[in-house]
C-alpha positions in Angstrom: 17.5 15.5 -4.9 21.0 14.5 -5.2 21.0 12.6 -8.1 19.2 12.8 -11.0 16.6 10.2 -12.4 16.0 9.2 -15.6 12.2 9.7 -15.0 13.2 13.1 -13.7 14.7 14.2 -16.8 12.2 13.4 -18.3 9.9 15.3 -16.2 12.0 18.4 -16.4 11.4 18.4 -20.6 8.1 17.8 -20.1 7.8 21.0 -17.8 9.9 23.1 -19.8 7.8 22.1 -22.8 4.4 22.7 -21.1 5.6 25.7 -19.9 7.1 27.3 -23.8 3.8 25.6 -25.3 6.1 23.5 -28.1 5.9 19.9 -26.1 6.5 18.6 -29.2 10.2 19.7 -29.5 10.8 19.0 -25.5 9.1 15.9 -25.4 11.5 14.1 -28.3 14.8 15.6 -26.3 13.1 14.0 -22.8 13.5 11.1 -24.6 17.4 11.1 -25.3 18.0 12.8 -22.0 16.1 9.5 -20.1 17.9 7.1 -22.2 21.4 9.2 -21.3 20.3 9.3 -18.0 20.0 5.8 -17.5 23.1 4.5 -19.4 25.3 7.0 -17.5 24.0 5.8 -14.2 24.6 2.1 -15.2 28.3 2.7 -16.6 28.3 4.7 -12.7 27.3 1.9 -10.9 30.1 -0.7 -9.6 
């Protein structure tokens, strides 16, 4: 994977919540890191 995805960020704080049993607290931060996600790849992209 050479760059990341918003929808893979997402993913990843999704596993990492499953994983600690407080989804709750990763899904909220999935959230922000999606939405940084995609607004750095559009400032990114000529």
């Amino acid at each position: 994977m050479k760059n990341l995805t918003p929808f893979g960020a997402l993913l990843i704080c999704a596993a990492i919540g499953l994983l600690t049993h407080k989804f709750g607290l990763w899904f909220p931060i999935g959230i922000v890191a999606f939405i940084a996600v995609s607004v750095a790849q559009n400032k990114l992209r000529p």
